[in-house]
N, C-alpha and C positions, 0 to 999 in steps of 0.2 A: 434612701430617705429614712429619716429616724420616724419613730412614733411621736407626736405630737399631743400635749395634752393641753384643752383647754378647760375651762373652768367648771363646762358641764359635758365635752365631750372629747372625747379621745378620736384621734385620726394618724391611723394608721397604714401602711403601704396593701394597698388589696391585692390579694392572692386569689389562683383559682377556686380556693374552697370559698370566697365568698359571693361567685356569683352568682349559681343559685337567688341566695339571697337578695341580691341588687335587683334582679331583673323582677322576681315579685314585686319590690317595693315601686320600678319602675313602670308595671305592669296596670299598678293602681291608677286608676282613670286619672284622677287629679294631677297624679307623674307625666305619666304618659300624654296628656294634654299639652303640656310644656318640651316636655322631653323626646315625642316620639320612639321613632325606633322601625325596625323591619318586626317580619311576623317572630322572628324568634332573638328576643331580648339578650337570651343568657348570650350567643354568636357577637351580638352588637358587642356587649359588653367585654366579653372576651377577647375583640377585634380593638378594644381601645386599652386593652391592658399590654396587649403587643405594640401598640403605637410608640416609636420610641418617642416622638413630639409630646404623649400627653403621659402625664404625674396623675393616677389614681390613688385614692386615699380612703378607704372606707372610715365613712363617722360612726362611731361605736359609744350608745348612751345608755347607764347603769348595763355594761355586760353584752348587750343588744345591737345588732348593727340597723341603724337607722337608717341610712343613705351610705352618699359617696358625692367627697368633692375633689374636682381635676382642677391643676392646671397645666398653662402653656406657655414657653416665652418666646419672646421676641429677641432675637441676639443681637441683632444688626445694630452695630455700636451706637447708630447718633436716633435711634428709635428702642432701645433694652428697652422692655417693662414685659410683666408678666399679667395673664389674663385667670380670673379663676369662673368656674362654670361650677355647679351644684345640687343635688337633689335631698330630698328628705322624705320620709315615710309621712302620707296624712296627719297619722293619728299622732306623732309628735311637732305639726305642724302650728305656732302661737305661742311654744313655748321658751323661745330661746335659744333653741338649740341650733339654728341655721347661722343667726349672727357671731354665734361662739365659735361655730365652724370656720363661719369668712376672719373674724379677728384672728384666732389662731392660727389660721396658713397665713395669712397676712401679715403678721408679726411674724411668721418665723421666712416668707420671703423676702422681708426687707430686712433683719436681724442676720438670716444664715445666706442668703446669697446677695443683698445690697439692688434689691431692682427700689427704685425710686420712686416710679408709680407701676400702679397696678388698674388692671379694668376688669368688667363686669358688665354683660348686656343684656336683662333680662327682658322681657316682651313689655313694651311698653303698661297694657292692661295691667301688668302682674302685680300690683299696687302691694301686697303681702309680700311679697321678694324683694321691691324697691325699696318698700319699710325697714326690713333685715337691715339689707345693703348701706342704708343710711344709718343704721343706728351703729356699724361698724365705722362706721367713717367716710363709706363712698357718696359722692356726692352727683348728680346728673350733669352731664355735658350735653346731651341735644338729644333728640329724636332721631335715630335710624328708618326712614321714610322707606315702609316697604321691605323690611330687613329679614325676614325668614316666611317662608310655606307653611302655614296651616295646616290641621289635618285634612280642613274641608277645602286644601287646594288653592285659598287664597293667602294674597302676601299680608303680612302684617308690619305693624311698625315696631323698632326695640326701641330700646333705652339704652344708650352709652352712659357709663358710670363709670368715673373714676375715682382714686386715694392715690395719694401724695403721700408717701410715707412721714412728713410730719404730721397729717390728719389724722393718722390713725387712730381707733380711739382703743385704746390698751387699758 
């Protein structure tokens, strides 16, 4: 995977030396409210860099690594589309910096490998992550009734969101 640069941040392939780094930022209540995880982050993180199904990408803003955005695809010919999943650090949280993330893999999934659409399912609540997601171009397809565990053990509902590669907004 090349280095990607988008307009405010840079995303490129994560290495070991940056998890450390991820699992603080994942470790921030606000992350980890979304993200979960087991008791030890850095393992989690390190266990999806070996995944060979999932594409990590750390987001690096002025120099800084901010987050890390994955994706996944779908190969099975009459269903291809790829999915992207996402985190960011609080304190660069309002600024822009998530949607440039999603437009920039976005463009370069539908530019360097041709998936046609792509999805995104944040927690239905996540009203800040759905904002992102729509100002990239993704648009809601339904409620996922009951679609992930909570920390406090109950089900909640997502959001299915998708982009159509002419939506995108570039």
């Amino acid at each position: 995977m090349t280095v990607l640069h988008g307009a405010l941040v840079i995303l490129r392939p994560t290495v070991t030396e940056d998890v450390a780094a991820l699992a603080a930022i994942r470790a921030t209540p606000e992350v980890r409210a979304r993200w979960r995880g087991s008791d030890d982050l850095e393992a989690d993180i390190a266990a999806d860099l070996e995944d060979p199904d999932c594409n990590c990408l750390t987001v690096v803003h002025q120099g800084r690594i901010v987050g890390m955005i994955q994706w996944y695809s779908e190969e099975e010919p009459d269903y291809r589309h790829a999915g992207i999943d996402l985190f960011l650090e609080p304190t660069v949280h309002g600024k822009g910096l998530g949607t440039d993330a999603v437009r920039t893999l976005a463009r370069h999934l539908i530019d360097a490998y041709g998936y046609h659409r792509l999805i995104i399912d944040p927690a239905a609540d996540n009203t800040a992550a759905i904002r992102c997601y729509e100002k990239a171009g993704f648009q809601p397809v339904g409620i996922m009734r009951q679609y992930e565990r909570g920390p406090d053990g109950t089900w909640h509902d997502g959001l299915l969101m998708d982009l159509l590669a002419a939506e995108l907004a570039r």
